[in-house]
N, C-alpha and C positions, 0 to 999 in steps of 0.2 A: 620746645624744650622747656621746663619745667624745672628753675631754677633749684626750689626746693626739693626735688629729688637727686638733683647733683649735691647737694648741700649735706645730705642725709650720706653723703660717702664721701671718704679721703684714701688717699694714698698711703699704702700700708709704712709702719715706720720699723726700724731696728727694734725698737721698745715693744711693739704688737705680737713679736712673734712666739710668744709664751700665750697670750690670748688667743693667736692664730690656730696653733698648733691642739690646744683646747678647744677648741670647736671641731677642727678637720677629725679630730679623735672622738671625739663626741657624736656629731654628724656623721661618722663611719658607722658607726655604733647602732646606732638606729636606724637611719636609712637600711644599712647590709645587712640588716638583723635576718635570718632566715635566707640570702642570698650565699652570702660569704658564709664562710667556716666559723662557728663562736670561739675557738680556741684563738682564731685568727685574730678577730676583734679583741677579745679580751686580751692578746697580749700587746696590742698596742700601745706606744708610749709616749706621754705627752714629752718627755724629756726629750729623746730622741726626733721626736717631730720637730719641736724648739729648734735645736739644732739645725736642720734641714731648713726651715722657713728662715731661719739667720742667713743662710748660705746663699738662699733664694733673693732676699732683699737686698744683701749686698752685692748678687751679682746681674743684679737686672741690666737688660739690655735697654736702648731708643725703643724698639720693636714691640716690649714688651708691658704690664702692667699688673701693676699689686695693689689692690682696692679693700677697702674694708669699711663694714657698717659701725661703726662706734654704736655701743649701748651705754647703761650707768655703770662706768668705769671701766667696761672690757668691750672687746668685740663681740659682738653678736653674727658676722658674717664675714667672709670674705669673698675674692674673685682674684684669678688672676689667669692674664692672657700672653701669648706668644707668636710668634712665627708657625704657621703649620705644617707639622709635623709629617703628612701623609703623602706616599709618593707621587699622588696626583694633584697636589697644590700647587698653585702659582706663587709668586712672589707679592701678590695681593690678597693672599687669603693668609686670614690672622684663625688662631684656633683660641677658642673660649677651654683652657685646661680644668679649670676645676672653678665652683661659687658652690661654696658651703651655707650655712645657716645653722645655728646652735639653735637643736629641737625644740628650746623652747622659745624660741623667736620665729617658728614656722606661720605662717598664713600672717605674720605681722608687716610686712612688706620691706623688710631689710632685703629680701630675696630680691624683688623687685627692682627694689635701688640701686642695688647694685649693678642688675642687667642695665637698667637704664643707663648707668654709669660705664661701664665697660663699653657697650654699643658708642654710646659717645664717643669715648677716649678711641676706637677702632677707628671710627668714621676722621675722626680728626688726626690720626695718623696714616687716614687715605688708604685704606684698603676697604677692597671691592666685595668682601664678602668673608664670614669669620661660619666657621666648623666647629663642632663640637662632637666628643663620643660619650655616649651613657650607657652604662649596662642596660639590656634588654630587661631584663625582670625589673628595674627600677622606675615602679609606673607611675610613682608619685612624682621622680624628677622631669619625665617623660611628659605629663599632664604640664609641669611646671613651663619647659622649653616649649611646647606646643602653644600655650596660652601669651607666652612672651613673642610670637610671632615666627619659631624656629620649626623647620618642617626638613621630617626625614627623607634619606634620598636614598634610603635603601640599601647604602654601602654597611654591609657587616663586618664585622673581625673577631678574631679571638684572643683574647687575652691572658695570660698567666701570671696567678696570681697565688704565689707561692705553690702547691701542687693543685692548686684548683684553677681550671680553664673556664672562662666564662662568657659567654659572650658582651659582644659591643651593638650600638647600632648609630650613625652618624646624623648630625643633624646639622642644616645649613638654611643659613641666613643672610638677604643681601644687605650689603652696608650703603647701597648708594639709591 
């Protein structure tokens, strides 16, 4: 373990979540460019995100974790993980929900650190193995978990997301 990449991430704070919320809006933006609906993205709102990422920090669980890459004076990334969500999880399987990266911090290894970081923080709250869903058409995230060590298992879903259905596809990783 590689001090300096723990070092390169902290624990998200009350104060981050206008930074947060700025990136996941941003990060939407681009990445879903041509997946998701444009009307969709462009009515996204950093305000309203704000809010929701406030609600998120303050109601974090033991279980749970809110990571973020500090840049010069804002976030450049975040992570945050939970309990899994899907009916075939155990009580050892953690789900990776969301690690963003503000576009222009991509191929800078904020992405990275932060995996690094979460995987850590999993393993040392002792579970056996953490999940993840990404839409199917999103080949850049897809390249991204493949190269981090994370391998599909083939489980799909679909998802709705406002009138547009899209698909998922699951990815799993051992923690032990």
């Amino acid at each position: 373990m590689l001090m300096s990449e723990l070092s390169d991430t902290r624990r998200m704070r009350i104060e981050d979540a206008s930074s947060v919320a700025s990136v996941h809006v941003e990060s939407w933006r681009s990445t879903y460019r041509g997946i998701v609906d444009q009307d969709m993205l462009d009515s996204m709102s950093v305000k309203q995100s704000t809010a929701e990422w406030r609600g998120r920090i303050i109601s974090l669980d033991s279980q749970s974790g809110l990571w973020v890459t500090p840049g010069e004076g804002d976030v450049v990334g975040f992570a945050n993980f939970g309990l899994a969500r899907d009916v075939d999880a155990t009580s050892s399987t953690v789900e990776l929900m969301a690690l963003y990266v503000e576009p222009t911090a991509w191929s800078s290894g904020a992405g990275a650190a932060l995996m690094f970081r979460v995987l850590h923080e999993m393993r040392n709250l002792a579970f056996d193995e953490a999940t993840l869903w990404v839409l199917i058409e999103n080949e850049r995230g897809r390249r991204f978990y493949e190269r981090q060590g994370w391998v599909s298992d083939g489980d799909v879903q679909q998802t709705r997301l406002d009138d547009l259905i899209l698909g998922e596809v699951r990815y799993r990783i051992s923690l032990r």
